[in-house]
C-alpha positions in Angstrom: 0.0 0.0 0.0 1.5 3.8 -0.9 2.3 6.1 1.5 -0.8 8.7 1.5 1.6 11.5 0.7 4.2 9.6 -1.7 4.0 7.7 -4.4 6.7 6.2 -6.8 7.4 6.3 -10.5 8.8 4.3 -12.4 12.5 5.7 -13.0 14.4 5.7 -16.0 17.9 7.1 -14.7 19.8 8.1 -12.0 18.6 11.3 -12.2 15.1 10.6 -12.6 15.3 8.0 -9.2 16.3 10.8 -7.0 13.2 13.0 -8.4 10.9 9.9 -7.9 8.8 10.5 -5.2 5.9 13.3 -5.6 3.4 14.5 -3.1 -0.1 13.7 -3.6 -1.0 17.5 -3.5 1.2 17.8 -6.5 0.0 14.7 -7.8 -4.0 15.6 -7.7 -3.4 19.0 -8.9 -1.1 17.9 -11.8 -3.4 15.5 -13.0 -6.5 17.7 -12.6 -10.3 16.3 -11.4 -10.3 12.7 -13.5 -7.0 11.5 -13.4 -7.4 12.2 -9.7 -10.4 9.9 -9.5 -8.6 7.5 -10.8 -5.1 7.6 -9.5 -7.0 7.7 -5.5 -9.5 4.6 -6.6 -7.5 2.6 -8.7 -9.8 2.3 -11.4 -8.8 0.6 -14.5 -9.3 2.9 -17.8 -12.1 0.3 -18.8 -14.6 2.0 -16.3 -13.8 5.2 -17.4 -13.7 4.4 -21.1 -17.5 3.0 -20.5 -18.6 6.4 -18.9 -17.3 8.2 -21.7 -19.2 6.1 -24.1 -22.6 6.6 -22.9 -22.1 9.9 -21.8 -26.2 10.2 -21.0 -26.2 7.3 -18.8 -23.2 7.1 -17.0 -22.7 11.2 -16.5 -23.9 11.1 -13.0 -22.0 7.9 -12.1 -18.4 9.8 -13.3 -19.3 12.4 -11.4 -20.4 10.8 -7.9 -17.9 8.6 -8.4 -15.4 11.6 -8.8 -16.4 13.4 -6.0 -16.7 10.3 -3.7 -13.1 9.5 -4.5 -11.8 13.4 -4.3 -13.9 13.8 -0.5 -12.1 10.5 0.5 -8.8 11.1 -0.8 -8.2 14.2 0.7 -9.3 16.3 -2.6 -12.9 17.6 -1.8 -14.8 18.3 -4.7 -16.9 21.9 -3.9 -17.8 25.4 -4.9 -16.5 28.8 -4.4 -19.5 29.7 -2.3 -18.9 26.4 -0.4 -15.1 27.9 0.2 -16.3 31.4 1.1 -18.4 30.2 4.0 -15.5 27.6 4.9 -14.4 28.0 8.7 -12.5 25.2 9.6 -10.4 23.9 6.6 -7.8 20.9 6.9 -4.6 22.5 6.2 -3.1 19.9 4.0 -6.1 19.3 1.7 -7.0 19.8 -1.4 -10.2 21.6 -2.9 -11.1 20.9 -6.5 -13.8 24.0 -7.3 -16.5 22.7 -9.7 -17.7 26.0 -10.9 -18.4 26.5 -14.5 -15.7 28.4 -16.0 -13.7 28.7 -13.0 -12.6 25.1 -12.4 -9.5 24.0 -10.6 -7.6 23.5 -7.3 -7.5 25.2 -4.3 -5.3 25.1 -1.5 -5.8 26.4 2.3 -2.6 28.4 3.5 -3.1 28.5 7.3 0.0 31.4 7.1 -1.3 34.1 5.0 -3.9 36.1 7.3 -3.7 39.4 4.8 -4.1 38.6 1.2 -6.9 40.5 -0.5 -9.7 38.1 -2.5 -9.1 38.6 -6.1 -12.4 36.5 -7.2 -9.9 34.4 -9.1 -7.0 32.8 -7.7 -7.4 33.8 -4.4 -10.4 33.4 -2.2 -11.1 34.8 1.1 -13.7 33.0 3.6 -15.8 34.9 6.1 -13.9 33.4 8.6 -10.8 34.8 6.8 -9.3 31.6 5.9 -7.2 32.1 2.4 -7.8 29.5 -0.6 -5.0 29.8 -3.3 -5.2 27.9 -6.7 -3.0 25.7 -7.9 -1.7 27.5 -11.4 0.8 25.2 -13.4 -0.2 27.1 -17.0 1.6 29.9 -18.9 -2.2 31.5 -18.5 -4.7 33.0 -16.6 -8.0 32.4 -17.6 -10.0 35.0 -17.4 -13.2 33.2 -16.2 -11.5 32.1 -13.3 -12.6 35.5 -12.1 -15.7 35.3 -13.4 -16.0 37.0 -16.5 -19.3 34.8 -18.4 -18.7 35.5 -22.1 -22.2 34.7 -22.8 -23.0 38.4 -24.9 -24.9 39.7 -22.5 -23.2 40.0 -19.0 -20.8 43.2 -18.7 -17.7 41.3 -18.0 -15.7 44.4 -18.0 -14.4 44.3 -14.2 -14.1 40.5 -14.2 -11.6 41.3 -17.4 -9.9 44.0 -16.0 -9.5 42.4 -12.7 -8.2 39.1 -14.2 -6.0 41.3 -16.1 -4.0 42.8 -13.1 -3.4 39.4 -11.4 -1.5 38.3 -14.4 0.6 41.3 -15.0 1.3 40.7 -11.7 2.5 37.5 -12.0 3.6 38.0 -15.7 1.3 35.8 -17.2 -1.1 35.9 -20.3 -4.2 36.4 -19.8 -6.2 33.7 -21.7 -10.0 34.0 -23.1 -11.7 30.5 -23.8 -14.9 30.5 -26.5 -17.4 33.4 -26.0 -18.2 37.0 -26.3 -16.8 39.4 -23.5 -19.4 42.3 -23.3 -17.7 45.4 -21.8 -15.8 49.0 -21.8 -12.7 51.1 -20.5 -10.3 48.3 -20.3 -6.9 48.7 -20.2 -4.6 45.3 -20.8 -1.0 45.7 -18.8 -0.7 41.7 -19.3 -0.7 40.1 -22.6 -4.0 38.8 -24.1 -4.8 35.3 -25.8 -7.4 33.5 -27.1 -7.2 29.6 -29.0 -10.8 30.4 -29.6 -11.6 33.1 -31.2 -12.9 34.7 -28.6 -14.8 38.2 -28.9 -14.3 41.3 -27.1 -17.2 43.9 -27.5 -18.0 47.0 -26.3 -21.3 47.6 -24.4 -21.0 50.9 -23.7 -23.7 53.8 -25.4 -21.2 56.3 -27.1 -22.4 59.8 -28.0 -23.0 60.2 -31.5 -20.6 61.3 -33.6 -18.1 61.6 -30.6 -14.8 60.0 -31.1 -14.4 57.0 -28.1 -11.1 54.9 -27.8 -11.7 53.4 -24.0 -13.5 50.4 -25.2 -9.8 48.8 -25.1 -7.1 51.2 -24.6 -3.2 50.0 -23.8 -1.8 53.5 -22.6 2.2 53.5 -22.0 2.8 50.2 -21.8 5.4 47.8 -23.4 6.1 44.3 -24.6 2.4 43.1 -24.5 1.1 40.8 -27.4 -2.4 40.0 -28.4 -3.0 37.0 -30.6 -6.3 35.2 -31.7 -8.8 37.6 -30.8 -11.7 39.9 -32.0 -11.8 43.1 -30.6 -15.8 44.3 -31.6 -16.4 48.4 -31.3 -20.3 47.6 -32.0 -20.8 50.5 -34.3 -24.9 51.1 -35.6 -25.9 50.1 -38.4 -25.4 51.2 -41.8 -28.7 53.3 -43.2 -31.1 52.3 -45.9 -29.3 54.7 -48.0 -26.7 57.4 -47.7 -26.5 61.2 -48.0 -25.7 64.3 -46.1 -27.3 63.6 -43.2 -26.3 60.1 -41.9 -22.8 59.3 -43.7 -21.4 60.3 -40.2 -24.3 59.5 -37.7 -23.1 56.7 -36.2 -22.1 56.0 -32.8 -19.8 53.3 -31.3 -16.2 52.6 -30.3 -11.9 52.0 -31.3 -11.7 48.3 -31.7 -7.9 48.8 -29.9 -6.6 51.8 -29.3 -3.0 52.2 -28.6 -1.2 55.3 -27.1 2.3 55.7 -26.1 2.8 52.5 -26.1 5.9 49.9 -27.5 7.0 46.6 -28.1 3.5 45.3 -28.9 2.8 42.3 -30.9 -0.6 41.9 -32.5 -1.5 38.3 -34.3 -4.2 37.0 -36.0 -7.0 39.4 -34.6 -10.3 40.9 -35.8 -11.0 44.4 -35.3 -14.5 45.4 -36.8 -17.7 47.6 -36.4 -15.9 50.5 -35.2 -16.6 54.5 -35.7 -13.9 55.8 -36.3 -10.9 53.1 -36.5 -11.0 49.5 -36.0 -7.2 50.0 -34.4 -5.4 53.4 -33.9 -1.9 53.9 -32.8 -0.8 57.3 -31.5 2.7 58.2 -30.1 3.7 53.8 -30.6 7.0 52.4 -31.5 8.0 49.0 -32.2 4.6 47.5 -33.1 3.7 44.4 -35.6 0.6 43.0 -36.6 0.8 40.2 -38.6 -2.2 38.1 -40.1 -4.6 40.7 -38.8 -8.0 41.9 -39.7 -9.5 44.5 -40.0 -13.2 45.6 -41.1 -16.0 47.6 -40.9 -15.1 50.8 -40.0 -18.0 53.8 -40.3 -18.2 57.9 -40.4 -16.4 60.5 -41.8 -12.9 59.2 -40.2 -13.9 55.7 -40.2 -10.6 53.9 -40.8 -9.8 50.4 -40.9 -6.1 51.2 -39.1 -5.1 54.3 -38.4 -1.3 55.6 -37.4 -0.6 58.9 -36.0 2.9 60.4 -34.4 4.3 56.2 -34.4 7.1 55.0 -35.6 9.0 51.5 -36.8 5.7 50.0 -36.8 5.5 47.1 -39.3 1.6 44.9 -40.6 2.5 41.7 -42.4 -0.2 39.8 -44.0 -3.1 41.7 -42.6 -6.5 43.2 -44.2 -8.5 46.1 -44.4 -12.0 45.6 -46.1 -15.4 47.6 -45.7 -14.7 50.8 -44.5 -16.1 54.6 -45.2 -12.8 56.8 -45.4 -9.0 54.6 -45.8 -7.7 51.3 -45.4 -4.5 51.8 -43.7 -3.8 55.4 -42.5 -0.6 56.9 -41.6 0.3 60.7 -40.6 1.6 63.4 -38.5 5.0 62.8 -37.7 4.8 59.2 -38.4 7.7 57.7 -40.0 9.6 53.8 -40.6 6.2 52.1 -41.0 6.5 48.7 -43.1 3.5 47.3 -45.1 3.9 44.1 -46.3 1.6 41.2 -48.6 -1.3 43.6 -46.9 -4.9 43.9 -48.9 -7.1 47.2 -48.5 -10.4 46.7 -50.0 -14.2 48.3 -50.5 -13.8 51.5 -49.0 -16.6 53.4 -49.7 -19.2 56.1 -49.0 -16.7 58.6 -48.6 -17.8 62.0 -46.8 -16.4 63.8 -50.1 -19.5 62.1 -51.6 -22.1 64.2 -49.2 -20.3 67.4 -49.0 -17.2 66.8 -46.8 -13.6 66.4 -47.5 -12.0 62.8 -47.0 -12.3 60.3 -49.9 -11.7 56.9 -50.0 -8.1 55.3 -50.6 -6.9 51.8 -50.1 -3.3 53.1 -48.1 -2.8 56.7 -47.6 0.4 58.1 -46.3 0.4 61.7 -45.2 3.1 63.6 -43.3 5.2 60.6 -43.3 8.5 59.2 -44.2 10.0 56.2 -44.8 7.1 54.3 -45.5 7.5 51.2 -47.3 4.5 49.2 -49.5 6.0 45.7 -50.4 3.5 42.9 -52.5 0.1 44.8 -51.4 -2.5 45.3 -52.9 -5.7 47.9 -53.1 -9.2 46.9 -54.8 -12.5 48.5 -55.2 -12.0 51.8 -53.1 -13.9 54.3 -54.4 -11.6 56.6 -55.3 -7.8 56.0 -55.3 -5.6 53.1 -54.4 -2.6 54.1 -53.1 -2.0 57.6 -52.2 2.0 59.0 -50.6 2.3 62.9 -49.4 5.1 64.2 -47.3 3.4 67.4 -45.9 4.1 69.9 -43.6 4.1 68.5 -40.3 6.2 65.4 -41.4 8.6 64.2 -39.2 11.9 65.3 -41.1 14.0 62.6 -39.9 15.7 63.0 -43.1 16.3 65.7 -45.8 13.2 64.3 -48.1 9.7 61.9 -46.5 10.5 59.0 -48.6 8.5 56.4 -50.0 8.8 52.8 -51.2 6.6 50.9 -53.1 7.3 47.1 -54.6 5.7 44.9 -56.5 1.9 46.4 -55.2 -1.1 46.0 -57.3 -4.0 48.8 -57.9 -7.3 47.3 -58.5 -10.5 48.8 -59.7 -9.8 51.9 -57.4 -11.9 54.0 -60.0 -10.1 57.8 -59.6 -6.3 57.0 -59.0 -4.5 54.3 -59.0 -1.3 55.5 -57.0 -1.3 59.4 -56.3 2.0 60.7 -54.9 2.3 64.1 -53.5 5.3 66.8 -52.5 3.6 68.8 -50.5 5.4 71.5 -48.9 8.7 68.9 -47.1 10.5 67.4 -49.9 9.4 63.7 -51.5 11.3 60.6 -52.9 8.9 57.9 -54.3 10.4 54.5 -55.7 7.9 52.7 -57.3 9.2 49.5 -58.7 7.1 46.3 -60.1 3.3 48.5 -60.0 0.5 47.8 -61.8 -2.3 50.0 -62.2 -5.7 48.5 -63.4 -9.2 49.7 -63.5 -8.6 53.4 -62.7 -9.3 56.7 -65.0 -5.7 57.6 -63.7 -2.4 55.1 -63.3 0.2 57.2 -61.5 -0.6 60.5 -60.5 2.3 62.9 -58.9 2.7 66.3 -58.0 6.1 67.9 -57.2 6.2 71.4 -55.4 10.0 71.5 -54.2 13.1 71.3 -56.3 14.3 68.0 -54.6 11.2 66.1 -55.3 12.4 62.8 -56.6 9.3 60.2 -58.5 11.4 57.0 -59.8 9.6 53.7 -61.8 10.7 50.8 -62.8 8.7 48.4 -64.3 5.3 49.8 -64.0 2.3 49.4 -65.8 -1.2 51.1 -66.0 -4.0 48.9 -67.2 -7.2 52.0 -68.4 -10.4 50.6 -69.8 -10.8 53.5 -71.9 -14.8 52.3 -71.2 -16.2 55.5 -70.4 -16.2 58.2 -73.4 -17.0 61.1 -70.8 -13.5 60.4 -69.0 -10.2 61.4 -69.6 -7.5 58.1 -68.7 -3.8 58.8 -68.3 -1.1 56.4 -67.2 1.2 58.8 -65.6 0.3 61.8 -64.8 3.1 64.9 -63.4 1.5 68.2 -62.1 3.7 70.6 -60.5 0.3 73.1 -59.9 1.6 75.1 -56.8 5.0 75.6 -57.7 5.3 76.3 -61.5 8.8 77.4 -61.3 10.3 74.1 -59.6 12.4 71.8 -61.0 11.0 68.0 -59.7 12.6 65.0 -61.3 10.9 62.2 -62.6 12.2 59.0 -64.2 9.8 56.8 -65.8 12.2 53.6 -66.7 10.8 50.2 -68.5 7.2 51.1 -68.1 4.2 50.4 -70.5 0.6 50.9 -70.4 -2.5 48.7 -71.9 -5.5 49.7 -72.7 -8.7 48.0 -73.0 -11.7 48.2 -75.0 -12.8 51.5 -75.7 -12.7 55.1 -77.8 -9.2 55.7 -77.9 -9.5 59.2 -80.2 -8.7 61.0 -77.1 -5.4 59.8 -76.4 -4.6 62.0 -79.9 -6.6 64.9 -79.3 -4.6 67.8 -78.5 -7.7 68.8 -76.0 -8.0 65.7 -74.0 -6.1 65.5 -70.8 -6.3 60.9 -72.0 -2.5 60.1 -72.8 0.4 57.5 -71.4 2.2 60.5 -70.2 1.0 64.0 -69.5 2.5 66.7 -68.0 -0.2 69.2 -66.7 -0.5 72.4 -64.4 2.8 74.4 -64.4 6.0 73.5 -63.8 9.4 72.9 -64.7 9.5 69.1 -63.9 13.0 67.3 -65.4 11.1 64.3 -66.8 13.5 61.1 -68.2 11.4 58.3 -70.2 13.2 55.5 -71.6 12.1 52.4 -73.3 8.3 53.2 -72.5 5.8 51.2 -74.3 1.6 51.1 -75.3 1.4 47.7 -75.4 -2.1 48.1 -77.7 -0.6 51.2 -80.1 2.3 49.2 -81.8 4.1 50.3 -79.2 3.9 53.8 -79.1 3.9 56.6 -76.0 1.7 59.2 -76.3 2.9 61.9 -75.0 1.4 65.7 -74.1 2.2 69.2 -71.9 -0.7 70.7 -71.7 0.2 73.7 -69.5 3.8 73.3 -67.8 7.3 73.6 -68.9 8.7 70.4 -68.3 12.6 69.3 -69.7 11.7 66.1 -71.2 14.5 63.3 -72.2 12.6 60.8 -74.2 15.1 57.6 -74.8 14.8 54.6 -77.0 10.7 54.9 -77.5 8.3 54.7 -79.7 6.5 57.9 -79.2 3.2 59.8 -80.7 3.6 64.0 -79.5 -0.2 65.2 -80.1 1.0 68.2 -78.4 3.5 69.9 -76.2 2.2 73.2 -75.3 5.5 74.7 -74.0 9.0 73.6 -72.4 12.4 74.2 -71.2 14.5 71.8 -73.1 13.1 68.8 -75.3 15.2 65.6 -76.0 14.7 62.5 -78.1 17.4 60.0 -78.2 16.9 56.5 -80.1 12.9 57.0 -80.8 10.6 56.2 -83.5 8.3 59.3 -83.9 5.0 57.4 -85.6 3.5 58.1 -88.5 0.6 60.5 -86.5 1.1 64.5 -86.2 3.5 65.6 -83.5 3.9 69.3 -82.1 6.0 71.2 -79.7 6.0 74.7 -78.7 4.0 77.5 -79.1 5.0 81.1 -80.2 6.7 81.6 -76.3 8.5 78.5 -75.8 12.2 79.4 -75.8 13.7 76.1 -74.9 16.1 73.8 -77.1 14.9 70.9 -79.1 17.4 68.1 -79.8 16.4 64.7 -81.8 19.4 62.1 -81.8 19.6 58.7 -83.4 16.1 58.9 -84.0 13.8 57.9 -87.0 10.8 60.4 -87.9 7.6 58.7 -89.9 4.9 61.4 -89.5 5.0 65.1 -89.8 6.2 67.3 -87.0 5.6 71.0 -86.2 8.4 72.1 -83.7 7.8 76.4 -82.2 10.5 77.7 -80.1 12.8 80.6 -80.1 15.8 78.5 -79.0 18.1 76.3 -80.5 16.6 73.2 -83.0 19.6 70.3 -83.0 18.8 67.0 -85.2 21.6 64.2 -84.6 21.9 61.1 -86.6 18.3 61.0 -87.7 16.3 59.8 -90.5 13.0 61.1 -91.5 11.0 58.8 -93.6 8.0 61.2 -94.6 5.1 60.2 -97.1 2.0 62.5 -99.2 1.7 66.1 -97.6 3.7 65.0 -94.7 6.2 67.5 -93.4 8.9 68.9 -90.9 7.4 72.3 -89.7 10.0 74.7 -88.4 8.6 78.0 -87.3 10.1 80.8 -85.0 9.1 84.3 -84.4 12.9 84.9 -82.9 15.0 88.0 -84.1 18.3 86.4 -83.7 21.4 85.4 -85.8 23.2 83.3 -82.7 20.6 80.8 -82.4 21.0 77.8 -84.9 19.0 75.1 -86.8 21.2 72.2 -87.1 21.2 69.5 -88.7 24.0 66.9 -88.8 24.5 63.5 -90.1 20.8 63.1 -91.2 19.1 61.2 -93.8 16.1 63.1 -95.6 13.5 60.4 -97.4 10.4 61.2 -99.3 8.3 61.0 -102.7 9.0 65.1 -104.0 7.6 64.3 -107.4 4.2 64.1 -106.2 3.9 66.3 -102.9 7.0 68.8 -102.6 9.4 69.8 -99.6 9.6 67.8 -96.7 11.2 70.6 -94.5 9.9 74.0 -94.2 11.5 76.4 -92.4 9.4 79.5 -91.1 11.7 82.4 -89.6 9.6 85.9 -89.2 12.1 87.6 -87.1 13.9 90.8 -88.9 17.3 88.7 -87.5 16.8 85.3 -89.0 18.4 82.6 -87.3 20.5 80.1 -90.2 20.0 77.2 -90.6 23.0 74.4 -91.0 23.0 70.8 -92.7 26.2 69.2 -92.3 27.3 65.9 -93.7 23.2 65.0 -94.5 21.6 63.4 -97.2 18.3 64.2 -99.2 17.0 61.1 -101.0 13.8 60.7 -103.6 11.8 57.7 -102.9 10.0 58.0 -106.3 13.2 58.0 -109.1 11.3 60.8 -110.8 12.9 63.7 -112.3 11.9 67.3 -111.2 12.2 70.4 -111.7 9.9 72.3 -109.6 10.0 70.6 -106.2 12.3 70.9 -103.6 13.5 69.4 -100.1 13.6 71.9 -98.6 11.3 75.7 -98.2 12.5 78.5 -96.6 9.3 80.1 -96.3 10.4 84.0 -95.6 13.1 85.5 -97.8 15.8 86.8 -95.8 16.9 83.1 -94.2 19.7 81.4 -95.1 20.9 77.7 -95.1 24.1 76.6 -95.2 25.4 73.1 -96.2 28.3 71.1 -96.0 29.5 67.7 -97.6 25.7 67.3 -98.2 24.5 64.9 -101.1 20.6 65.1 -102.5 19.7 62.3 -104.9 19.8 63.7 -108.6 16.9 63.5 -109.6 15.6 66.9 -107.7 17.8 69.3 -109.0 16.8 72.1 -106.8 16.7 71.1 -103.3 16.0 74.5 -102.1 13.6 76.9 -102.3 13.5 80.3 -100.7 10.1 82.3 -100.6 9.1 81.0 -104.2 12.7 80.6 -105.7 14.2 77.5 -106.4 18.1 77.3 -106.0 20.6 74.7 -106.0 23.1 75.6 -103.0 26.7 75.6 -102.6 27.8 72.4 -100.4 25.6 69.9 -102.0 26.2 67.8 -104.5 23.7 65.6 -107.0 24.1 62.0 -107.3 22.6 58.9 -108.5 21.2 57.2 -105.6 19.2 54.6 -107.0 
């Protein structure tokens, strides 16, 4: 027969022989209320395994049999209330508590006369006797002190009691299955749930007022919440929206956390909030990974929103159904890290009913160093992604800088990605983007010199579906600050359109094009190896009402119109075989073409310098290379140098026309160029080239024009063979 306090196991080692005696207090409560029946009775499993079995029948067996066995073995089965009205306990017994919910073993400790009850894990009698439980988890369970999570009880000081025990004893504080009704609680322990368990707000929130002490964690650190749903029990939506009721809703912050760091949030809910489902002010050092967040309602009504944080990081997680933004940060926020995160169906923005906020996927506003890597934004109502620096950003560094890889815009019907410089300097790298769905791809806006927009590999997807709508892919505004110089480099990018009118995307007074410069400015714009993947190829680009420097490289382009600019540059394009035109009557700046092929005719205005490099112009029927300047001055130059002239003069005549009205007429030099017929006519009337006013002057030098045009000039109406060229048979 075993001792009554020890009993042996069987021992595998040395080590484990000299640890092989336990006491039966340690035993019972290790084993918890069965294996105690059975280790006291000696029960074989059979009798148990037959209880289990026909759990109807033999319920009340198990449990008489349980409690018969717990009374005689020194573990008495009983209730809290039983404990409370305890006088006399046996201080060496054990007392297994059968409450539902608060389950487990007690001990009586004859020494501790001052302890305070704690409802949970510490019970005081009315004869002052103290009943500790035996804790052997990594948890406290929250219904040990009885919070119900039944939706209806307010568990909130049952929750916020349980809560300070395990801080206390630096434990988690666990929630099993059920929802926890309550308001103002504030964790200083970690939470945890395995089941799912909701957490809702009860309390009756003023309308429109903004509430975060459903669930507030207020300077606190290294806390982590994992597998629960934090509920803000927001109204319900109306019948239908207007004015009136887009912001008349009451309710609470799912989480709200403020000054507060080292926080890890996993696979949570946070929904039916007004305002945000989780807000962060004045954090550092917080993750949320596998997170979700939705339904968030009223004017502000965010799915996250981030305010004066920093190094804050959301893996994985997702915003969906909300009336203002998906994921918000701002105000002095900066090193935030999005990553594989969805923001989806925001709608119902207030800018809809009269107010100002519209709805955005991600929207980053007086931030910096903000980082968007594989996320995506769908059906927001209207923009995807949106990037500012503003005013009050936190100018950690010289420029608020954003990064954006591989994210995907999707149906987001105004903008695609909008990106901002607005009033603290910007730097945007966008590499791997695709825009789809919107009336707008990429849409920036530099006001500083050092604004800095830089893409790689992205593409804008426009439906073209609506004829009432202009569609751009990229889009460059510099509309507060026409004199600044922001650069933008648009590198290995393309757009696609789908079915649709695409007649504005040549119509000098449609805003639809792949890229248009619009609004002022003096933006330094570099495209290179751009391509419209549905017109063979071609870029279509306009300046509507800026002055950009534009460096177009290795493109296929279409020029419906550039209204004015500082400097133009094409180097390695195709021009196609629709009109082009560049300057007006005011624009000063230089145009250069280099290595470049020219198919359709082009009108190029300026009153600076025209340079043509190592360029072929291959020009059919009336088309033509229009020259026209309204300049009084012999030190600016039209060059032309190792080019190749091509066209059918038989049957339409010149294919350059030079129109200088100054009373100084600039001259205009061909160097080393040739001037071929396509058509091995003969004539006699036809020229190459028209000097429209009398008074300007060409010169030419180790020039050849093909024989069969014997004047290749002609000056107001007067045909001439120049100096400097000579005929020759090229066919």
């Amino acid at each position: 027969m075993l001792d009554e306090k020890e009993m042996p196991l069987a021992p595998s080692s040395e080590k484990e022989k000299m640890n092989s005696v336990i006491s039966r207090r340690k035993l019972l409560a290790s084993l918890g209320i069965a294996g105690a029946a059975l280790a006291s009775s000696g029960l074989v499993s059979g009798a148990l395994t037959k209880a289990y079995a026909d759990p109807v029948v033999n319920r009340t067996k198990v449990k008489d049999l349980m409690t018969m066995d717990l009374e005689t073995s020194g573990c008495a089965a009983t209730t809290i209330a039983d404990l409370r009205s305890m006088s006399a306990p046996s201080a060496d017994s054990i007392y297994y508590v059968r409450d539902v919910g608060q389950e487990g073993h007690f001990h009586y400790d004859p020494g501790d006369t001052t302890s305070v009850d704690n409802t949970g894990t510490l019970l005081v009698s009315t004869s002052g006797k103290r009943f500790k439980r035996v804790i052997e988890t990594a948890f406290i369970n929250v219904k040990w002190f009885g919070a119900k999570g039944d939706g209806a009880t307010d568990d909130s000081a049952a929750i916020q009691t349980a809560n300070s025990y395990a801080a206390s004893v630096h434990k988690t504080l666990s929630f099993p299955y059920g929802t926890y009704m309550g308001h103002g609680l504030t964790p200083s322990a970690s939470w945890y749930s395995c089941e799912n368990a909701v957490i809702q707000s009860n309390a009756v929130v003023p309308m429109s007022t903004f509430n975060g002490n459903f669930v507030k964690v207020e300077g606190k650190s290294r806390l982590t919440f994992e597998g629960l749903t934090f509920d803000g029990s927001v109204t319900a939506d109306p019948s239908s929206w207007n004015s009136g009721n887009y912001n008349a809703f009451s309710g609470s912050v799912g989480l709200f956390l403020l000054n507060s760091s080292e926080i890890l949030i996993r696979n949570c809910f946070f929904q039916n909030s007004f305002f945000s489902t989780i807000r962060l002010t004045g954090c550092n050092s917080v993750n949320l990974e596998n997170c979700t967040m939705r339904k968030a309602r009223g004017n502000f009504g965010d799915a996250v929103y981030v305010e004066t944080s920093h190094h804050v990081r959301f893996d994985r997680c997702l915003s969906e159904d909300y009336t203002r933004i998906g994921y918000v940060t701002e105000d002095q926020t900066h090193n935030v890290s999005f990553s594989q995160c969805y923001a989806r169906n925001g709608h119902h923005g207030s800018i809809n009913y009269g107010g100002a906020e519209s709805n955005s996927g991600f929207w980053s506003e007086m931030s910096e160093s903000i980082s968007f890597s594989q996320c995506v934004a769908e059906k927001n109502e209207h923009r995807g992604f949106t990037c500012v620096s503003g005013p009050n950003a936190p100018k950690k560094t010289p420029v608020a800088s954003f990064m954006l890889d591989s994210c995907l815009s999707i149906d987001n019907r105004d903008y695609a990605f909008v990106m901002l410089g607005w009033s603290t300097p910007i730097s945007v790298a966008c590499s791997g983007c695709y825009a789809q769905g919107s009336y707008m791809g990429f849409h920036l806006t530099g006001t500083n010199d050092r604004d800095t927009f830089h893409f790689t590999d992205c593409f804008a997807h426009l439906s073209f579906a609506d004829d009432s709508k202009e569609y751009v892919s990229f889009i460059i505004n510099n509309e507060a600050a026409p004199t600044k110089t922001t650069g933008v480099t648009i590198l290995n990018c393309g757009s696609i359109l789908g079915d649709g009118n695409y007649s504005g995307l040549v119509a000098t007074g449609s805003l639809s094009g792949d890229i248009v410069m619009y609004d002022g400015g003096k933006a330094v714009i570099i495209v290179d190896q751009f391509t419209n993947v549905n017109l063979p190829g071609q870029v279509v680009i306009k300046s509507l009402a800026s002055s950009p420097t534009l460096r177009v490289r290795n493109c296929n382009v279409t020029i419906p119109v550039i209204n004015n600019f500082t400097e133009l540059h094409f180097d390695s394009c195709t021009f196609s075989t629709l009109s082009h035109s560049m300057g007006t009557s005011a624009s000063q700046g230089t145009i250069r073409f280099k290595d470049c092929e020219v198919y359709g005719p082009v009108t190029l205005r300026t009153k600076g310098r025209i340079i043509v490099t190592d360029t072929t112009m291959k020009l059919s029927g009336a088309a033509v290379m229009n020259i026209i300047r309204g300049t009084s001055s012999k030190d600016i130059l039209t060059e032309f140098h190792q080019c190749r002239f091509e066209k059918d003069i038989s049957t339409s005549d010149y294919m350059l026309s030079i129109n200088e009205s100054g009373a100084l007429k600039p001259q205009s030099v061909f160097n080393n160029c040739i001037f071929y017929q396509t058509n091995d006519s003969a004539t006699t009337t036809k020229s190459f080239i028209w000097l429209v006013n009398t008074g300007t002057t060409a010169l030419f030098a180790a020039c050849y024009s093909d024989d069969t045009v014997i004047s290749l000039i002609k000056t107001g109406s007067v045909l001439s063979a120049p100096s400097g060229v000579a005929l020759i048979d090229l066919h």
